[in-house]
N, C-alpha and C positions, 0 to 999 in steps of 0.2 A: 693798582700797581702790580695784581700780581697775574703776568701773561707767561705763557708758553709760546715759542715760537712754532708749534704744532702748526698752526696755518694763521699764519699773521702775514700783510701787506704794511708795506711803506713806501717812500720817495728814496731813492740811492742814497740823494743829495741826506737826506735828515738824517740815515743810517751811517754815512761818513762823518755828518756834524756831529754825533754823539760817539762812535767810535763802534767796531765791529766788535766781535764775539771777543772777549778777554779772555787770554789762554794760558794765565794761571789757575782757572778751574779747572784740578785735574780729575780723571773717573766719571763720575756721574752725575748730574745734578749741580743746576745752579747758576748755569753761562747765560742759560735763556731768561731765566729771572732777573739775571744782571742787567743784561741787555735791555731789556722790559723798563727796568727802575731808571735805566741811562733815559732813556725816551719819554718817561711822564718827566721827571725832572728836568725835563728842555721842553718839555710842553705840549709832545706829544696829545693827543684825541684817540680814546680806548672804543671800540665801538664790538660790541659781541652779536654776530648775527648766526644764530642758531639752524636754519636750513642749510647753512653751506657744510658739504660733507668732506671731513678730511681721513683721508687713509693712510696708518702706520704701517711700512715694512717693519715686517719681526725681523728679528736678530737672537744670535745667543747673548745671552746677560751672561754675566758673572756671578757670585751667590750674593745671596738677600745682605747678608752681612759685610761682607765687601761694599756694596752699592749703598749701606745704611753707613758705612764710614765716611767714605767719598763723601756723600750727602752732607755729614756732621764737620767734616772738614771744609768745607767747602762754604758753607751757613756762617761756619766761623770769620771766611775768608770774607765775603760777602758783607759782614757785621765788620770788620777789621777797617774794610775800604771805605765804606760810607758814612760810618759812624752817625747815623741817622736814627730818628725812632720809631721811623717805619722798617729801618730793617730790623733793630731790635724787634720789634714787638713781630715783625715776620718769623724771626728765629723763633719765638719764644710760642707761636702758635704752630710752626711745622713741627715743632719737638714737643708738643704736646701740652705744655705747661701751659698754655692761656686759648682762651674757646676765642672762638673766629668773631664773633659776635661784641667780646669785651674788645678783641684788638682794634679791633673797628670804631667804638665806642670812644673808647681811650685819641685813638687820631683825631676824630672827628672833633672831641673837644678842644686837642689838640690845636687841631688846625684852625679854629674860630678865638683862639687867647693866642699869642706869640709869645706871652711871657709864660704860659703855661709847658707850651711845646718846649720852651728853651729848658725849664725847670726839670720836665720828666726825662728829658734827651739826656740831661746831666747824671741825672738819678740812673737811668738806665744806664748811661758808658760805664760810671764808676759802676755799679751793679756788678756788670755783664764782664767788665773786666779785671774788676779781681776775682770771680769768681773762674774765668776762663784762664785769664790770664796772656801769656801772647801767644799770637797766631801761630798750631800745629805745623811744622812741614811735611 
């Protein structure tokens, strides 16, 4: 689930079915991810092919700190909308607090018990939102 729109193809038609780029992500970080989680959850096919070369124009950034807020704001927004426990536990590995390897583990169990996934998705909202609490502006 987790793609960059760095060089990603698709069908117009699937990309209107799921909806375009949401532009309550503001600053940096997080629209592409959005986008990304709209398209496996409709069904999308993720295919990574490693000889195709994509080239980034540089730009000027803003400071590290700025683009670490945006980011943090944004993860929130992201967690707010889906209330899923892939995006929890996606939050909870881009901010460090869980290795890539457990998030992975944790789904996967997830995904093979439905009574499990409902249990920890519960665990996780309440968790994640009293601890957050509601969504920064």
């Amino acid at each position: 689930m987790v793609v960059t729109t760095a060089n990603m193809s698709l069908r117009r038609s699937f990309l209107y079915e799921v909806g375009l780029f949401d532009e309550q992500y503001k600053g940096w970080g997080m629209e592409d991810t959005d986008l990304s989680y709209r398209l496996y959850k409709a069904g999308g096919d993720f295919c990574f092919t490693p000889h195709i070369v994509n080239l980034h124009q540089l730009h000027p950034r803003g400071s590290t700190f700025a683009a670490e807020k945006d980011f943090r704001r944004n993860s929130l927004y992201f967690c707010h909308k889906h209330k899923s426990l892939e995006a929890y536990l996606f939050y909870r590995w881009t901010h460090q607090e869980i290795e890539m390897k457990t998030a992975n583990n944790m789904f996967k169990l997830a995904k093979s018990d439905a009574s499990l996934a409902e249990e920890l998705t519960f665990l996780y909202e309440k968790l994640f939102f009293s601890n957050v609490g509601s969504f920064p502006q």
